[in-house]
C-alpha positions in Angstrom: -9.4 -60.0 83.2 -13.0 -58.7 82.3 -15.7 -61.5 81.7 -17.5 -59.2 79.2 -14.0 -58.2 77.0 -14.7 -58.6 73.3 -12.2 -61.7 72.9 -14.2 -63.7 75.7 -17.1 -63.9 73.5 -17.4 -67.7 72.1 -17.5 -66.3 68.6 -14.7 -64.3 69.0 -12.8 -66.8 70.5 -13.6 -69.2 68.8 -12.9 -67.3 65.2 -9.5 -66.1 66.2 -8.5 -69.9 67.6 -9.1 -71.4 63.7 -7.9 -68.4 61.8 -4.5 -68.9 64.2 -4.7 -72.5 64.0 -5.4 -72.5 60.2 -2.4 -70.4 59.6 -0.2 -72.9 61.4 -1.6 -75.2 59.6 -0.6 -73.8 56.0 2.7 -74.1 57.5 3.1 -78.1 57.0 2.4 -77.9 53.2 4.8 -74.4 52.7 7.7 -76.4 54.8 7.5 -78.8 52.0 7.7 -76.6 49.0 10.5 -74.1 50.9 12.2 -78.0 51.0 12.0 -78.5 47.6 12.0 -75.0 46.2 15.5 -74.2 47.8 16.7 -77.8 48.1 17.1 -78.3 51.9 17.6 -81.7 52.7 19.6 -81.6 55.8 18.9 -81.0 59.4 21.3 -78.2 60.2 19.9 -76.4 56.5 16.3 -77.6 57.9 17.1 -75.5 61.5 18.6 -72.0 58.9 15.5 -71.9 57.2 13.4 -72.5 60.8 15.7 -69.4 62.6 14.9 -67.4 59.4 11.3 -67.6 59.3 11.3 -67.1 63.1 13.7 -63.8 62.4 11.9 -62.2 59.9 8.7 -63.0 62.1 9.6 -61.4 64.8 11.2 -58.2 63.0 7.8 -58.2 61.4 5.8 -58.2 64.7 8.4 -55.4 66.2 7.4 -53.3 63.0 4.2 -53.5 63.4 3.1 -53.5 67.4 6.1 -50.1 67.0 3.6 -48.8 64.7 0.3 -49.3 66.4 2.3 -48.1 69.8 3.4 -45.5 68.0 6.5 -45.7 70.1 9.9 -48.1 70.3 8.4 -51.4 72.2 10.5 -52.5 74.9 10.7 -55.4 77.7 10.4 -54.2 81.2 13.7 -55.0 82.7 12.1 -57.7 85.7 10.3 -59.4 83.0 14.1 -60.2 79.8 14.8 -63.7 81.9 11.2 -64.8 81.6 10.6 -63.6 77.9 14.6 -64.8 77.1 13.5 -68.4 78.7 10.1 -68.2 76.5 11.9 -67.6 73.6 14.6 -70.3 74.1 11.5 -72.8 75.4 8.7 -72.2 72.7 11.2 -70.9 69.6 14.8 -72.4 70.1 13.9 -75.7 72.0 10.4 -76.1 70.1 11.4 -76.1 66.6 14.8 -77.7 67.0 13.5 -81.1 68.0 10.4 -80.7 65.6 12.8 -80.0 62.6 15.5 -82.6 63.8 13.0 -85.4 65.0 11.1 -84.8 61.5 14.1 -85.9 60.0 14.0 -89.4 61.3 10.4 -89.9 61.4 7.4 -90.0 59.1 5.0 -87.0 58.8 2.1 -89.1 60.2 3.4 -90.1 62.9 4.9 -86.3 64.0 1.8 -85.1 63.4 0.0 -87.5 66.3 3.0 -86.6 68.9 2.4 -82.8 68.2 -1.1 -83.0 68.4 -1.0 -84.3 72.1 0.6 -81.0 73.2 -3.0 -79.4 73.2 -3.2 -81.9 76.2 0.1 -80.9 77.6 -1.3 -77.5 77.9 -4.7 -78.4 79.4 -3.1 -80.3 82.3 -0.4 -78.0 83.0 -3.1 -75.2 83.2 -5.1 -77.3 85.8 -2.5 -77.9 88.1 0.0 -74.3 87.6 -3.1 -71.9 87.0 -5.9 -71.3 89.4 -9.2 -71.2 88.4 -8.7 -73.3 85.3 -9.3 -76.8 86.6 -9.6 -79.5 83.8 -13.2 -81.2 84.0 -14.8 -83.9 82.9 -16.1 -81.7 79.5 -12.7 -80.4 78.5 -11.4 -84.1 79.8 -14.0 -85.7 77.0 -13.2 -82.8 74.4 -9.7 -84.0 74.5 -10.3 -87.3 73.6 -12.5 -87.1 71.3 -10.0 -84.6 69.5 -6.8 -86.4 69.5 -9.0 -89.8 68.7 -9.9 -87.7 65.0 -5.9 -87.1 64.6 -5.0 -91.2 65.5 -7.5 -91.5 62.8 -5.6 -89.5 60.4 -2.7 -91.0 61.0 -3.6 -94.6 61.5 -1.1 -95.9 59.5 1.2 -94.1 60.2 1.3 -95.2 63.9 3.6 -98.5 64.1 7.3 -99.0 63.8 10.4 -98.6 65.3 10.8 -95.7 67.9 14.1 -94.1 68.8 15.5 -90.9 70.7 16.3 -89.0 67.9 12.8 -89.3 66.2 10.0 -89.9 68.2 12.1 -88.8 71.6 12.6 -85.3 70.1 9.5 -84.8 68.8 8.1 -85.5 72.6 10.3 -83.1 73.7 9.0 -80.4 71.3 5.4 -81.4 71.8 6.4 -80.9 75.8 7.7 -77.6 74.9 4.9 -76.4 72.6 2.4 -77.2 75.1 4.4 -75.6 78.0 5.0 -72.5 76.3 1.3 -72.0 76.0 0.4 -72.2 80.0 3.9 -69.8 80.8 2.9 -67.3 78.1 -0.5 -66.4 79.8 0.9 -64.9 82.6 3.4 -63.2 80.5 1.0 -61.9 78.2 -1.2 -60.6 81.5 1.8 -58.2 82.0 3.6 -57.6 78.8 1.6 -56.6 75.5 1.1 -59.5 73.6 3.1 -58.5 70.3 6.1 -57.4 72.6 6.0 -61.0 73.9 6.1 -62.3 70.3 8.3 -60.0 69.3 11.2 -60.6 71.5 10.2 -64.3 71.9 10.8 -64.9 68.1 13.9 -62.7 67.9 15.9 -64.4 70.7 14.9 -67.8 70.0 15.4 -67.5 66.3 18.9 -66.5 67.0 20.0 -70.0 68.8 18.1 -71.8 66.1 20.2 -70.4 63.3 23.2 -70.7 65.1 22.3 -74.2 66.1 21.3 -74.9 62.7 24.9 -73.8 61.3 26.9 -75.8 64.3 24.8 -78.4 63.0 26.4 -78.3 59.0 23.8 -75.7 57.7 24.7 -73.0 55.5 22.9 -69.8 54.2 20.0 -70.3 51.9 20.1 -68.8 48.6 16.5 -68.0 47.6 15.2 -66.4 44.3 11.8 -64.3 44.1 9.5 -67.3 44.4 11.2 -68.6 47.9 11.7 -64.8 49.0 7.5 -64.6 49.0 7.7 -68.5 50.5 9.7 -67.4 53.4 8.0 -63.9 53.8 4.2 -65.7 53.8 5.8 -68.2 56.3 7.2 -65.2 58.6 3.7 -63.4 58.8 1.8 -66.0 59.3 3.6 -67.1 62.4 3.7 -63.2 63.7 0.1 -63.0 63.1 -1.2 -66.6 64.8 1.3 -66.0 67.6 0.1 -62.3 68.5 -3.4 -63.7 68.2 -2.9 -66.8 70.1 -1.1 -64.7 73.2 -3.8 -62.2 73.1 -6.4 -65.3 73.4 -4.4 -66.5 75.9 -4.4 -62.8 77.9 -7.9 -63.2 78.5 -9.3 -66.8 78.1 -8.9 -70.3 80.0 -6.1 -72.2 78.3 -7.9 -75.2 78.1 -10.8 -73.0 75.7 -7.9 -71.8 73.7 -5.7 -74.9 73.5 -8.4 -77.2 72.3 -7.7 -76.0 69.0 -4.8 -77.0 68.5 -6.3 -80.3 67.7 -7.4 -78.7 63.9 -4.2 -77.8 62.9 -3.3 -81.4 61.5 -6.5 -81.3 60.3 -6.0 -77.7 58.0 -2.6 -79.2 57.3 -4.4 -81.8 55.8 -6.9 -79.6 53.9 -4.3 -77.4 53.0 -2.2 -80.3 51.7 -4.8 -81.1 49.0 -4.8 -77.6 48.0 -1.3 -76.8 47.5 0.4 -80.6 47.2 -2.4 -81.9 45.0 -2.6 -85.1 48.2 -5.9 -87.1 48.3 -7.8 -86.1 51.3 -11.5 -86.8 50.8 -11.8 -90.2 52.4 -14.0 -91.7 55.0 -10.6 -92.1 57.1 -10.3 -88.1 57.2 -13.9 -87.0 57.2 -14.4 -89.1 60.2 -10.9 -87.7 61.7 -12.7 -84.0 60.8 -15.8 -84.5 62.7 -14.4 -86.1 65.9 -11.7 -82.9 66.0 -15.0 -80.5 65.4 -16.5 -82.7 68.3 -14.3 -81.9 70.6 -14.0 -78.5 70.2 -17.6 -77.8 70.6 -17.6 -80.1 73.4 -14.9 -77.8 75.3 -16.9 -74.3 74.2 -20.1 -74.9 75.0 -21.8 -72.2 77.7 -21.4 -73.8 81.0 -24.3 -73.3 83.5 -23.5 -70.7 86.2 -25.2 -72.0 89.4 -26.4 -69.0 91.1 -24.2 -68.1 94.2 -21.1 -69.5 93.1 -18.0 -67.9 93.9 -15.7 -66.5 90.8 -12.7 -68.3 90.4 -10.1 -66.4 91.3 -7.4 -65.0 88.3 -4.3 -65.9 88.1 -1.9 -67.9 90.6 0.8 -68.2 92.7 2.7 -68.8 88.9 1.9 -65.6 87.5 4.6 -63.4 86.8 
């Protein structure tokens, strides 16, 4: 990696990390109206309309990074097992337990569970990637990040906790932030898209058969849920290529620390879309302790003349 490529620049970085994060957020308040829209109320029709979007996302990132190659894309052979294990980890395993879980557990409360993956990541990075050592900046960043999405969610916090809800939303919070320290060194040797690409297809696979083992059935859609579905699918090709590339040539910890505003665009996007109430002290307060904590973790660090580069990579890289 190259300290002076384009997407190590803090604007860069930093611009790519919200778009990315503000497409994922859209995602919470399209779930809802692809719900109602096509009348999915169960958990196996939830997972079907999960493994589609993920389908149709990766067909649409093939497309394109086949285009821009101007070539087929393929896997190199020594790297289908790690790519096949990202996709059943980050895709398969990921959205599984979030759409299940969901089922048995308020939206508030989901949202504070997947929110702590940003810190999932930052920890796994610090002990399973050299060079990226969690400090007491990105330590204080964190906190004061997932402090703003407690507030969100305040009441949202107490009652009854069981396997099936707030269990498997741990376990896709585990995964989400997981997949985000194994896809850098992946993305270090693959191109970024082909790592999307083939993520999404294999792991959208097992969802949909999942979700039909699990009582689902194929979705009818009309027009309106057709554009739904197709928004839904780009917008997870595009933040996922984006997000890998960040990865490719960023800290994880620099990169990750934005996943902390994705509740917070959900929210936003929420008010937009859903007509919900959002401007309150409750959630402007929640807004500027997330946009604290991301500056926190970007700001320039002082380079202390003599010091040794961290070494790249790891005895984890692929």
């Amino acid at each position: 990696m190259k300290d002076d490529h384009i997407l190590t620049k803090t604007s860069v970085r930093c611009g790519l990390s919200v778009l990315c994060c503000m497409l994922w957020g859209s995602a919470f308040p399209c779930i809802k109206l692809g719900y109602e829209w096509m009348q999915i109320e169960t958990a196996g029709e939830k997972i079907v309309f999960a493994g589609y979007r993920f389908l149709l996302a990766g067909a649409i990132t093939f497309v394109v990074a086949c285009l821009l190659e101007k070539r087929i894309i393929r896997i190199q052979k020594p790297f289908v097992p790690h790519i096949l294990g990202l996709g059943l980890l980050n895709t398969t395993t990921q959205y599984t337990c979030f759409y299940i879980g969901m089922s048995y557990i308020t939206g508030t409360k989901g949202s504070i569970i997947d929110a702590a993956s940003t810190f999932i990541s930052i920890l796994l990075a610090h002990f399973l990637i050299r060079g990226e050592k969690l400090t007491w900046r990105s330590g204080l960043g964190c906190i004061i990040g997932f402090a703003g999405i407690v507030i969100i969610n305040i009441e949202g916090i107490a009652g009854e906790i069981t396997f099936m809800g707030e269990g498997l939303m741990l376990i896709s919070m585990v995964a989400h932030g997981a997949c985000t320290v194994f896809t850098k060194p992946l993305a270090k040797k693959n191109a970024p898209m082909t790592v999307t690409a083939y993520q999404m297809a294999f792991g959208s696979v097992f969802l949909i058969l999942i979700g039909f083992a699990a009582g689902g059935h194929v979705i009818s859609f009309d027009i309106k849920s057709m554009l739904l579905l197709f928004y839904m699918a780009v917008l997870s090709a595009t933040a996922f290529s984006v997000w890998t590339l960040l990865l490719k040539y960023n800290e994880v910890g620099k990169v990750a620390i934005f996943g902390f505003s994705i509740p917070v665009f959900g929210m936003l996007l929420s008010s937009v879309l859903l007509g919900e109430a959002i401007f309150t002290i409750k959630n402007l307060t929640a807004l500027a302790c997330v946009s604290a904590g991301i500056i926190i973790v970007n700001l320039p660090q002082r380079r202390n003349a003599g010091r040794k580069k961290p070494v790249e990579g790891g005895a984890h890289d692929i």
